[in-house]
C-alpha positions in Angstrom: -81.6 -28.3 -34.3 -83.2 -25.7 -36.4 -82.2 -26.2 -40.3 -82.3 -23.3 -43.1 -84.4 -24.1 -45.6 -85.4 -22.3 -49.2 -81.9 -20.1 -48.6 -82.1 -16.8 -50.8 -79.1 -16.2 -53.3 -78.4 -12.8 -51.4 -77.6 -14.6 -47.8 -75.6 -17.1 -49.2 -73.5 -14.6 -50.4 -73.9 -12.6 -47.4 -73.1 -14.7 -44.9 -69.3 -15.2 -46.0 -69.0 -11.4 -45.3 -71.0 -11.9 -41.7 -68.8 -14.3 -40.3 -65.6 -12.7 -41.3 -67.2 -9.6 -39.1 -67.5 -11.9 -36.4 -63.7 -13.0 -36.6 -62.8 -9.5 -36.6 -64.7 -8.4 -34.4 -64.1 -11.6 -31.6 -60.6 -10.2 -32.8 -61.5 -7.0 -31.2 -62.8 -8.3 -28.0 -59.7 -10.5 -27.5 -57.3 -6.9 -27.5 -60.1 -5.1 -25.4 -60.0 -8.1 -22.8 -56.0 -8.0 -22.6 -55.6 -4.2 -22.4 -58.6 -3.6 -20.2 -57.3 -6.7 -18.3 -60.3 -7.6 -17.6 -62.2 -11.2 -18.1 -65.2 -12.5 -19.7 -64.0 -13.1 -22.6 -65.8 -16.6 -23.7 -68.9 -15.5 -22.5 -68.6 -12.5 -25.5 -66.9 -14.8 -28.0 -69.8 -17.2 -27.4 -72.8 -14.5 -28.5 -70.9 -12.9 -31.1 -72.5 -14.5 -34.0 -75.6 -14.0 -32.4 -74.7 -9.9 -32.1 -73.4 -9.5 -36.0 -76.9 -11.6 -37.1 -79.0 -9.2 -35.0 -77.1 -5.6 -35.6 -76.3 -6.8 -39.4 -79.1 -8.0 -40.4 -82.3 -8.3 -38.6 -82.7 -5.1 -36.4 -84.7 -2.1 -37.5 -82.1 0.3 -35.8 -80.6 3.7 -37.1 -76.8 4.7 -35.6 -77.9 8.2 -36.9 -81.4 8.1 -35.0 -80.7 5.7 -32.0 -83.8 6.9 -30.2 -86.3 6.7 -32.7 -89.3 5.7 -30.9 -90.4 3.2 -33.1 -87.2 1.4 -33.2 -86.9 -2.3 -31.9 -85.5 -2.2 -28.4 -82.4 -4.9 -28.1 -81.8 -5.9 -24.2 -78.2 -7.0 -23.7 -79.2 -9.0 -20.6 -75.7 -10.8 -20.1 -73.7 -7.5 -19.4 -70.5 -9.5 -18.2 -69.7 -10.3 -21.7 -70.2 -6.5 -22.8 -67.2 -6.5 -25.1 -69.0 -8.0 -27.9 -72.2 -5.6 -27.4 -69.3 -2.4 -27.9 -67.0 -3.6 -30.6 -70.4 -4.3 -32.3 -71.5 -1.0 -31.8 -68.8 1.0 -32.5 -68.4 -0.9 -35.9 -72.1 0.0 -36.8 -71.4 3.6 -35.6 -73.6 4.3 -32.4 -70.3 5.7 -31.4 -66.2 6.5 -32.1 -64.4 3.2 -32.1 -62.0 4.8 -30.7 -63.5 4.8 -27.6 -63.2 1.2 -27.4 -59.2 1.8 -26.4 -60.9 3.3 -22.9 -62.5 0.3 -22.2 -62.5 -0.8 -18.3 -60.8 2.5 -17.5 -61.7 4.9 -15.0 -64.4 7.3 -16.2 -64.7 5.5 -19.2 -68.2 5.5 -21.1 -67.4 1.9 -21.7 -67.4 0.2 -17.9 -66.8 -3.5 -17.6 -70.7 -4.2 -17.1 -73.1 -1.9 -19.4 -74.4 1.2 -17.7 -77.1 3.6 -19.2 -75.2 6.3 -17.0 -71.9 5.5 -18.9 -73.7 5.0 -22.3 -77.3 6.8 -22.4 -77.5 5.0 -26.3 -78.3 1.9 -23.9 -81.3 0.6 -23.4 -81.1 -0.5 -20.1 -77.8 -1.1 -17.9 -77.6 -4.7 -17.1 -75.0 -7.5 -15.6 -77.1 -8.3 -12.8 -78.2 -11.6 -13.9 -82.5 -12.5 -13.9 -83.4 -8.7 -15.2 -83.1 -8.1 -18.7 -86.3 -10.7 -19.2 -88.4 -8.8 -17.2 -87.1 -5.1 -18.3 -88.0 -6.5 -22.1 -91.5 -7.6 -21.4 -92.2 -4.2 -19.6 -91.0 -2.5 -22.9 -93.6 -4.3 -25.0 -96.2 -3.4 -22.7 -95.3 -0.2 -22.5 -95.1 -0.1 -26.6 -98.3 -1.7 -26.9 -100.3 0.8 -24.8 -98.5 3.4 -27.0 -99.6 1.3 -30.4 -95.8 1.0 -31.8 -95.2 -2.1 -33.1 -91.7 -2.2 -32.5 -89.8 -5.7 -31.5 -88.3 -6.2 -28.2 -84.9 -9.0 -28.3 -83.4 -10.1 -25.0 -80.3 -11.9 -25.3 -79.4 -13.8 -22.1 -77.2 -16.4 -20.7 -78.2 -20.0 -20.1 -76.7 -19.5 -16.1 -79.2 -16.2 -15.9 -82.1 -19.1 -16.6 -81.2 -20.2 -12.6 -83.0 -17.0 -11.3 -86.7 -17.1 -10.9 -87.4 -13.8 -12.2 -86.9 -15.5 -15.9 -89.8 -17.7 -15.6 -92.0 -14.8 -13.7 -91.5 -12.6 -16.9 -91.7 -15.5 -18.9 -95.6 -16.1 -17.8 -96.5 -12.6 -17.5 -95.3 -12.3 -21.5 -97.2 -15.5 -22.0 -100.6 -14.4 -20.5 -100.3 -11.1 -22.4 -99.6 -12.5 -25.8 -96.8 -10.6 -26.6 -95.9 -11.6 -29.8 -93.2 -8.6 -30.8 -91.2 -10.5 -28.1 -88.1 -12.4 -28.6 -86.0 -14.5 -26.0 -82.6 -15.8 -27.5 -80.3 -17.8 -24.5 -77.1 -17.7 -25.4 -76.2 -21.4 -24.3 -72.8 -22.2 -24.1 -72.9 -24.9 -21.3 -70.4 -22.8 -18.7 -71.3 -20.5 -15.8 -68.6 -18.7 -13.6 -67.7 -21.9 -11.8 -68.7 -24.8 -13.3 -70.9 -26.4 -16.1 -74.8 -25.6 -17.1 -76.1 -28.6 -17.6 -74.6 -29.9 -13.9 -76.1 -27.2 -12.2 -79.2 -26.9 -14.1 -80.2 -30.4 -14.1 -79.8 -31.4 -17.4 -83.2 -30.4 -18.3 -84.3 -29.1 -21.7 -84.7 -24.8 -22.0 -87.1 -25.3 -25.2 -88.9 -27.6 -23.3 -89.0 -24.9 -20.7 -90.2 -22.5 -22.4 -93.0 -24.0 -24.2 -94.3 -25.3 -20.8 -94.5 -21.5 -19.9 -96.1 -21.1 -23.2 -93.5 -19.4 -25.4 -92.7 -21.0 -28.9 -89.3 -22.2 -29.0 -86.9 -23.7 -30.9 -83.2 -24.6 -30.7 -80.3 -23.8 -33.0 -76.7 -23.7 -33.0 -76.1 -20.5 -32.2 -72.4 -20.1 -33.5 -74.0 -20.8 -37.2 -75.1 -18.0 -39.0 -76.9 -19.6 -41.6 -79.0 -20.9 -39.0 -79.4 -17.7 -36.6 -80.6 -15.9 -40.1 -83.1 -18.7 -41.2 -84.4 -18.2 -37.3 -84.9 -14.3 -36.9 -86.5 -14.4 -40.3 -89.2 -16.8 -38.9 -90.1 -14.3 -36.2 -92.9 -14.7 -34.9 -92.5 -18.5 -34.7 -96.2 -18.4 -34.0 -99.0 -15.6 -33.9 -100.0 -14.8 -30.4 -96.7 -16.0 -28.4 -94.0 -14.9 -27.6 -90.9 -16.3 -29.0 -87.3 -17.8 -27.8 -84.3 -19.2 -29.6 -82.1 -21.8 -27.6 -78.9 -21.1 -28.9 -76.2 -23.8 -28.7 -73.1 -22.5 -28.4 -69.4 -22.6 -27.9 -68.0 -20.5 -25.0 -64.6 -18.7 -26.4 -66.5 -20.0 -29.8 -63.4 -19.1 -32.5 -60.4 -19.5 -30.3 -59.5 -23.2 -30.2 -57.3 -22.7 -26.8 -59.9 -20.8 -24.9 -63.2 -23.2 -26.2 -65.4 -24.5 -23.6 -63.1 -24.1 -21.4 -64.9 -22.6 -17.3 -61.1 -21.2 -16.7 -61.8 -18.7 -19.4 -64.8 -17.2 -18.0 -63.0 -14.9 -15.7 -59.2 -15.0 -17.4 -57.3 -12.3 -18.9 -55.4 -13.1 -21.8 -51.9 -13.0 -21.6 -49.4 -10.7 -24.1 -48.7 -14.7 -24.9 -52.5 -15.8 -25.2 -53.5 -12.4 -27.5 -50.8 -13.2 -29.8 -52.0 -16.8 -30.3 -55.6 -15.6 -30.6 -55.1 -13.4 -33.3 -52.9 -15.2 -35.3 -56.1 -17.9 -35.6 -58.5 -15.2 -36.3 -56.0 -13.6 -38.7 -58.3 -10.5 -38.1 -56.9 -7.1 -36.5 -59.3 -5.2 -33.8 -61.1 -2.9 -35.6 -60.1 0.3 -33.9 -56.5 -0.9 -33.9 -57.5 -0.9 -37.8 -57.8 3.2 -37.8 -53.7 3.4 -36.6 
C-alpha cells in the first residue's frame, strides 16, 4: 500500500472536511438510488472518496468555465455507478442540485448511465464497460498535437479490466509516452455476479500495468489521506503514463450493504434508506435546500 509521507498542516486539517463530504454526499446517492429506484449503489459508494479527492482537490476545473480548453479532461469510465459522478457535480456547481430529484426519470438530464446527449458538460457518455481507457488516451493525443498540457484521469472499474480494449489503450499510451495520463481502477473486488479476483484470476493489476509499461502503484482507495499523497505524486515517473490501483470497499460507508455482490444491482428499501442514513448521519444535499 501506498503511505503519506511529509503530510502538510493544511491537508491534515483538510481532510476531516473531505471525508465528511463524502458521507454526505454517499448520503445523497443512497436517496437518489431509492427514489430513482434504480441500483448500483456500491459500485458509487465504492469511488466516492476517489470523486471528492479528484473534484476537491486535485482537478484544474472551473463550474463557471466547464469547457475551458485547457482544462484537465476527467473520464467517468464506470457509468453504472453515475450517482456519485452527479451528487459530486451538483455540489461543485456544474449544475442545479436540484436536478438530482429527476434522477432516472424520463427525459431527465440525469439518465441511469452518463450520456453527453443528456448532459453536454460530460466529457464523454460512458457505461459501456472497456471504453473510457481508450476515449482518454485519444484526448491526450489530441491535446498534445494541440500543445495544451492539460491532464487526462480515467476512473474505471476493476471488472471493466476483463475487456481487451484496456490493455490495447494501455500500450498505445505506453508507446506514446503520455505522461499527462492517469489510470485510477476503482477496485472493490465485486462485479455484477460474482467476485474480481475469482474471475480475474487472482492476478495482480499493478503488476499489470507496469508489464504494459505504466507506473503503478496501489492504495487504499477509500483513504483520503492516501488518495491525496497519490495525485500529488503525479506523474509517478517522467515519460509514462500513470495508474493508481485503488483498494476499495464496494457500498464503502454503509456497514449492511459492504462488499456485499447482492448490492450491486439492489434498490434500497424505504427500510434500508432509513438505516443508511442514520449511519452516515448526513442528509442528501439537495434534500438539504427543503
Amino acid at each position: 500500500m501506498f503511505s503519506v509521507k511529509n503530510k502538510t498542516a493544511n491537508m491534515s486539517i483538510a481532510i476531516p472536511l473531505l471525508e465528511k463530504k463524502a458521507r454526505q454526499l454517499r448520503a445523497t446517492c443512497v436517496q437518489m438510488a431509492h427514489d430513482g429506484k434504480e441500483g448500483h449503489l456500491s459500485s458509487a459508494l465504492s469511488c466516492m472518496d476517489l470523486l471528492v479527492g479528484l473534484y476537491y482537490h486535485w482537478l484544474r476545473i472551473d463550474p463557471k468555465n466547464p469547457k475551458d480548453h485547457k482544462r484537465d479532461r476527467f473520464i467517468f469510465s464506470k457509468g453504472h455507478a453515475c450517482t456519485a459522478l452527479y451528487a459530486v457535480m451538483a455540489d461543485r456547481d456544474f449544475f442545479p442540485k436540484k436536478w438530482l430529484y429527476r434522477y432516472a426519470q424520463n427525459d431527465s438530464p440525469l439518465p441511469n448511465h452518463p450520456c453527453k446527449h443528456s448532459l453536454p458538460l460530460l466529457e464523454c457518455s460512458s457505461g459501456s464497460l472497456g471504453h473510457g481507457l481508450g476515449i482518454g488516451t485519444g484526448m491526450v493525443y489530441g491535446l498534445r498535437l494541440d500543445g495544451v498540457d492539460a491532464r487526462t484521469v480515467v476512473l474505471m472499474s476493476d471488472g471493466e479490466c476483463n475487456e481487451g480494449s484496456v490493455w490495447e489503450a494501455a500500450m498505445f499510451a505506453a508507446a506514446n509516452k503520455f505522461e499527462n495520463l492517469l489510470a485510477i481502477v476503482d477496485y472493490n473486488g465485486v462485479q455484477a455476479v460474482g467476485r474480481s479476483d475469482q474471475l480475474m484470476g487472482y492476478t495482480s493489476l499493478e503488476e499489470k500495468f507496469k508489464a504494459f509499461g505504466w507506473n503503478a502503484l496501489t492504495i487504499n482507495g477509500n483513504n483520503l489521506n492516501e488518495i491525496i499523497a497519490a495525485l500529488d505524486t503525479f506523474p509517478f515517473e517522467k515519460g509514462r503514463p500513470s495508474a493508481i490501483i485503488a483498494k476499495t470497499t464496494a457500498g464503502s460507508g454503509v456497514r449492511f450493504m459492504e462488499d456485499q455482490v447482492l448490492w450491486h444491482y439492489r434498490v434500497p428499501s424505504d427500510e434500508d434508506l432509513k438505516l443508511a442514513l442514520e449511519e452516515l448521519k448526513e442528509v442528501a444535499i439537495h434534500l438539504e435546500e427543503v
